[in-house]
C-alpha angles and dihedrals in degrees: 000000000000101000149279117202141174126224144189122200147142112258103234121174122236109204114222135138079323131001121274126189113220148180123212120243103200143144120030090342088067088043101060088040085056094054097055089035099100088053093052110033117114091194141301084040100287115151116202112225145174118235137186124189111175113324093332112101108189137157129233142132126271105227114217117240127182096313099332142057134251122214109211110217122219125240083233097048092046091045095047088050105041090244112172132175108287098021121149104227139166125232138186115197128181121208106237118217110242 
């Protein structure tokens, strides 16, 4: 099994190139994500996941950062939920296989 996790954690917005939302996978979570990485990565470290907030299911890639890992949160998703900067959320998110 490679793994299926729930998170809490605040939204916050990193500025490149273009604005992301983002929520913060850290502690033991990371941890876990870190040991199946090398099994799941598709390159640069990327790690494809499935992920559900409220009612919204939706697929994307965690970005490892410094020892943890940054879920990057869709316009849709954040619309549909009424996801705002700062917001508190939950989020269950499933490791996909490459």
């Amino acid at each position: 099994m490679l793994g299926k996790f729930k998170i809490r954690a605040k939204v916050f917005e990193w500025r490149g190139p273009a604005p992301f939302h983002f929520v913060a996978i850290t502690g033991e979570v990371a941890d876990e994500i870190r040991d199946v990485a090398a099994a799941v990565t598709y390159g640069w470290g990327m790690i494809p996941v499935e992920c559900r907030i409220g009612k919204t299911t939706f697929t994307t890639s965690l970005w490892p950062k410094k020892g943890d890992y940054y879920l990057p949160l869709k316009d849709a998703v954040r619309s549909a939920e009424n996801i705002r900067l700062g917001s508190q959320i939950n989020v269950e998110l499933s490791l996909r296989p490459r």
